[in-house]
N, C-alpha and C positions, 0 to 999 in steps of 0.2 A: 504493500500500500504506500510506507512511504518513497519508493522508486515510482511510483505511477505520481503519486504527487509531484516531486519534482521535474519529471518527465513534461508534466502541465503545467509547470512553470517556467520552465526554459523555452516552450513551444509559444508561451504569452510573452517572452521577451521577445523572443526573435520573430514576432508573427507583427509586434510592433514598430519593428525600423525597417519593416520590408523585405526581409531576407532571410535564406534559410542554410543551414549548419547543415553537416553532413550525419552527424548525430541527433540530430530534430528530427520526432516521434512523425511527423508530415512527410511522404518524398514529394518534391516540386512537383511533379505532376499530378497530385491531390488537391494541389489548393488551385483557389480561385483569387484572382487579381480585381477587388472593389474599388474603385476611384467615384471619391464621394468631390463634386462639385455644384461648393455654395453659392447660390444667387443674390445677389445684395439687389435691394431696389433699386428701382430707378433712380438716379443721382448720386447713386454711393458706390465708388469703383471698388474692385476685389480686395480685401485685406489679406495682405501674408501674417499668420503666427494666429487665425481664428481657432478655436479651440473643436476640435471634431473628434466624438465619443462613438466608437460602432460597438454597439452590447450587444452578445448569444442574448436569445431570448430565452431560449433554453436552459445554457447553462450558470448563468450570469458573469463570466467571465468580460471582461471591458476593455476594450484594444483602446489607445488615447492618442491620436494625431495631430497635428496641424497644417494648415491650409498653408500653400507657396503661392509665390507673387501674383499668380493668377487662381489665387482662391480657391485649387484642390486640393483633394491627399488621401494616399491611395497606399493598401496594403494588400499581403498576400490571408487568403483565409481560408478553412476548410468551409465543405457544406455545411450550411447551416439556414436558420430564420434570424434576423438581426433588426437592432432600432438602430439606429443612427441618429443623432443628435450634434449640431453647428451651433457655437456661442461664440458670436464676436465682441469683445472690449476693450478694441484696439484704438475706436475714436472715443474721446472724453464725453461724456454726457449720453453717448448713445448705447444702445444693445440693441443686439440682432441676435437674434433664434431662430433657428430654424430643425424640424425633426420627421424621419418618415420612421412610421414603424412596421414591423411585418415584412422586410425586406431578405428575400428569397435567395438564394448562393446557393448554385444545382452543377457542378459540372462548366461551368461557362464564367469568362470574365465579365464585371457590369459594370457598368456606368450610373451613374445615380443624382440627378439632378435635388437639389434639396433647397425651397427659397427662402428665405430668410426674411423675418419681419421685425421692423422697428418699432423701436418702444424707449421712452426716456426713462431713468429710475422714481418711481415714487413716494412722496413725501409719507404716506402711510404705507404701511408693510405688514404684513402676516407675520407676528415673530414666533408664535406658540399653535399648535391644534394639541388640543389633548379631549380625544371622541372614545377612547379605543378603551376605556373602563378598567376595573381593578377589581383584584380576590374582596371577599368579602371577610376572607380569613384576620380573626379566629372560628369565624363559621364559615359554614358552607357554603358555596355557591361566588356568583360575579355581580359585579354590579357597574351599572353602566350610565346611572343618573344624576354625573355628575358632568357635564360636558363641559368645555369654554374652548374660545378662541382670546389668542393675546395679539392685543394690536401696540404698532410703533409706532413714532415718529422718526422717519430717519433724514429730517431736513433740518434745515439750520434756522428754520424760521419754526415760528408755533403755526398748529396746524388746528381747524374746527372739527370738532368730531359732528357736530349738528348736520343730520341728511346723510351719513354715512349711513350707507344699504350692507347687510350680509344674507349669502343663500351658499346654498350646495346645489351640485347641477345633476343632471338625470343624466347616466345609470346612479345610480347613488351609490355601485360598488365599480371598482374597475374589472372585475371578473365577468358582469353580467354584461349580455347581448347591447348594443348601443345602436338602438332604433334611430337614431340621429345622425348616423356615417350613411354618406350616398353611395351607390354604389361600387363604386373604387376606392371605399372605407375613410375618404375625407370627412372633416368635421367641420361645422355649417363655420362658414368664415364671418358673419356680418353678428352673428349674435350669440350665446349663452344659455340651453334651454336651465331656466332657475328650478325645481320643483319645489312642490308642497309650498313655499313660505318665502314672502322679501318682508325683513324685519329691517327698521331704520331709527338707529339713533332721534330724537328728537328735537326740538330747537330752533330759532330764531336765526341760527347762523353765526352768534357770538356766546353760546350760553357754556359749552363745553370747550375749553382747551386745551388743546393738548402740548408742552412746549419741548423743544426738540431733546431727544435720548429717552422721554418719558416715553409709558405702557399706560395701555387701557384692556381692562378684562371684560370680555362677554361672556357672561353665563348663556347655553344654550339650553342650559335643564336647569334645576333648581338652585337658587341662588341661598341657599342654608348651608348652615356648617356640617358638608358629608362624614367630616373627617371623625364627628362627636361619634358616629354608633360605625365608623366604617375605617381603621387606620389608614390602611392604604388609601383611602381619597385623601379629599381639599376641604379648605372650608373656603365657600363662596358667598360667604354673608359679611361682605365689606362695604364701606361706605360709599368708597368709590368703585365701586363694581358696576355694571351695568347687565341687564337681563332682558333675557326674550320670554317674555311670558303674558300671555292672552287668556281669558278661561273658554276662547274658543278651541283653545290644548286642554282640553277639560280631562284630563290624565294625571289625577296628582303626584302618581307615582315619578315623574317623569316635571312635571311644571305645579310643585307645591306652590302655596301663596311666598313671595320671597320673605327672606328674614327680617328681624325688626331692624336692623342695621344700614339695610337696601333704601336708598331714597327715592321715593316715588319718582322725581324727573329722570331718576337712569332707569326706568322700564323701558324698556325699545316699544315703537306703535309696529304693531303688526300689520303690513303696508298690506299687503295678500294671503289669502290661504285657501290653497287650491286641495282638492283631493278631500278624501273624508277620516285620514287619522285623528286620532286625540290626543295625539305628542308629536310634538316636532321632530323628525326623523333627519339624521347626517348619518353615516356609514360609522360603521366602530369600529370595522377591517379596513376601510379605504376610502375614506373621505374626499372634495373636492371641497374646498373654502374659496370664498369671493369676497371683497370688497369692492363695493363700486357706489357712484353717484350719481344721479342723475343729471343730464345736461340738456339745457332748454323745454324741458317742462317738467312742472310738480309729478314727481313721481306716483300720488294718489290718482293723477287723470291720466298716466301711462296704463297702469294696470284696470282702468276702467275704460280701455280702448279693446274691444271684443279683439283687436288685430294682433293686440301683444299677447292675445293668449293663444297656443296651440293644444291639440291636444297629441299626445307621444305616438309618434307612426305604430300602426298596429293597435294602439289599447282604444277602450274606449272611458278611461275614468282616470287617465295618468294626464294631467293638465301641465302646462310648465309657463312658467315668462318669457318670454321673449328679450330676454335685459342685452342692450345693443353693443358690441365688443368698447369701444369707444369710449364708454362708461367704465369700465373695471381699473380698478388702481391698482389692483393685484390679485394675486391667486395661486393656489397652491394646487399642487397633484399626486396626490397617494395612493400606492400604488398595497398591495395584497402580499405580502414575505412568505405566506406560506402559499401561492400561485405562480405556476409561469402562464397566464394566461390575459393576464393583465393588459388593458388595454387605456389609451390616452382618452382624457373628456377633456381637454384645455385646449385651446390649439399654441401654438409655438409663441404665438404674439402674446400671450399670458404665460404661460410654463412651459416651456421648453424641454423640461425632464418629468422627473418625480421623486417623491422622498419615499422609503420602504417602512414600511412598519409590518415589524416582524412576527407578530401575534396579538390578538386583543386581549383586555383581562390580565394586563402585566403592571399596571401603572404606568407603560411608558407614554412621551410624550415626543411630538416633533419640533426640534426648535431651530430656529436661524441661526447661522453662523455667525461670530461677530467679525467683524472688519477690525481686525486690532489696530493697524496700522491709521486710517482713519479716526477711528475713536482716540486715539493716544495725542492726534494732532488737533482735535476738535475738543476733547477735555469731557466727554461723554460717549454712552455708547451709541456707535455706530454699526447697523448689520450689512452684515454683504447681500448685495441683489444684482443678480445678473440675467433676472428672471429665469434661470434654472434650478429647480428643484433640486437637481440631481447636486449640483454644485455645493447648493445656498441655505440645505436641511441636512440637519441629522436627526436619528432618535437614540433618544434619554432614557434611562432606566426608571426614571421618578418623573412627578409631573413637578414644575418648577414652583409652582405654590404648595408644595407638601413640606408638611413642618416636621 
């Protein structure tokens, strides 16, 4: 066993600088020659030194390139299924993603065109999900009713949380069928299908601030102290917390009334709710989170536009928003650890990758990475955003608010 492990290590060295050893487990006429070339938009010519990720899908192994003058790069591979993923952060202020996934290696060299979409970094960020639940131990069983999302500030100015929109997008798992890819398994370019719930901060536009290195916590379940009858939780009953809770989630289990600590103005208004659950539903295996804002009209007369509603190809009772790419300030993509089958709900212009979460029911949590280097010059924290998940998350043993 351990000869077959370093057999696959030395096969992952030499498979990455394009060349093969006479001792590599591969003979040359096994592999197949991929050349992955990025498209930059219109006005923005090829960067050399872009960051290009080809991952087994299968076996998670991650070959890591970079793009030459003319913006390819290209190695030798066996067969396989592969994702491919291109981060460019060679011009200051900008980011480009781009990713295919599902990409075939049979016998033949390919070519692989992959376009890349811009996006500038933003001022709020996803820095926490913690959906995936924890033991219940000293007793039996799991518990999952403690959800939040941690939101950042990662600009240099203060930023308003008032009208900040959060949803999770339909499949709600990355394992399940995705009624939303067209036929050649693209994902709609122009908008977001949101399910079940758009929950939105509330406010005038100057009531909540948030000033830059600071955190704002969303309860997405019950804003009470879990931690009192549950070790392994949180306790979510702080002052400055904020919660989604309606008693149209008429599920106490799930959206108890919040604690005496919770201040009435950080209830989030529950902007929509489509479908007939009695709790707000996000994935505990593989979440997708969103941020976003509405731009040129009241968010209450979007979702009261019969146009922004669909309902999910195939069903007849799975409703979703229409929330338009345009809008999202960020988003994350999580992907299933114990699947290889996992599949993208972002497109490249929001997440570019995804972060793994290894199992539900562990306490772990996914958190941002920090940008040390920035933050040491700035005198507070700053997280890295490259809009890659894959890059810009890890998962935590514990959730960050566990005492």
């Amino acid at each position: 066993m351990q000869n077959q492990v370093i057999a696959l290590l030395a096969a992952a060295s030499l498979l990455l600088t394009g060349c093969m050893d006479p001792g590599a487990p591969y003979a040359p006429e096994s592999l197949n020659r991929l050349t992955v070339q990025a498209v930059w938009p219109d006005g923005f010519p090829p960067a050399q030194g872009a960051a290009v990720t080809v991952e087994s899908v299968s076996g998670g192994i991650a070959y890591r390139l970079s793009t030459g003058a003319a913006g390819a790069a290209s190695t030798l591979l066996p067969d396989g299924v592969y994702r491919v993923m291109v981060n460019d952060r060679t011009r200051p202020g900008d980011i480009f993603n781009g990713s295919t996934d599902k990409l075939v290696l049979a016998g033949a060299d390919r070519t692989v065109q992959v376009p890349l979409f811009h996006s500038t970094p933003s001022a709020l960020v996803i820095k926490e999900i913690y959906t995936g639940g924890c033991s219940k131990e000293p007793q039996e069983g799991t518990y999952q009713s403690d959800k939040y999302l941690m939101v950042h500030n990662n600009d240099v100015e203060t930023v308003w949380l008032d009208s900040l929109c959060i949803g999770t997008l339909a499949p709600y798992n990355s394992t399940a069928v995705n009624h939303w890819t067209d036929a050649d398994g693209q994902l709609p370019a122009s908008f977001i299908p949101i399910i079940q719930a758009v929950w939105m901060i509330p406010g005038d536009g100057r009531r909540f601030p948030l000033e830059p290195g600071q955190d704002a916590v969303i309860c997405l379940n019950g804003a009470i102290d879990h931690s009192a009858q549950y070790p392994h939780s949180v306790n979510l009953d702080r002052p400055d917390y904020f919660v989604c809770y309606n008693p149209l989630f008429a599920n106490t289990n799930y959206h108890p009334a919040p604690g005496p600590n919770i201040r009435q103005d950080h209830i989030l208004e529950l902007v929509v709710k489509v479908g007939q659950a009695n709790a707000y539903t996000i994935s505990v295996s593989s979440p997708t989170a969103v941020l976003f804002k509405a731009k040129g009209v009241d968010i209450n007369d979007f979702v009261k536009d019969n146009r922004n509603l669909q309902l999910t190809p195939g069903s007849t009772v799975d409703w979703v928003v229409t929330v338009p790419v345009e809008w999202v300030l960020d988003g994350v993509e999580v992907f299933d650890g114990r699947s290889t089958s996992n599949a993208k709900r972002l497109i490249s212009g929001i997440d570019a990758g995804y972060v793994v979460q290894s199992e539900p029911f562990k306490s772990h949590s996914l958190l941002r990475n920090t940008d040390e280097a920035a933050s040491a010059a700035l005198g507070y924290e700053v997280l890295q955003d490259t809009n890659n998940s894959s890059n810009d998350f890890h998962e935590r043993d514990t959730q960050t608010l566990h005492e």
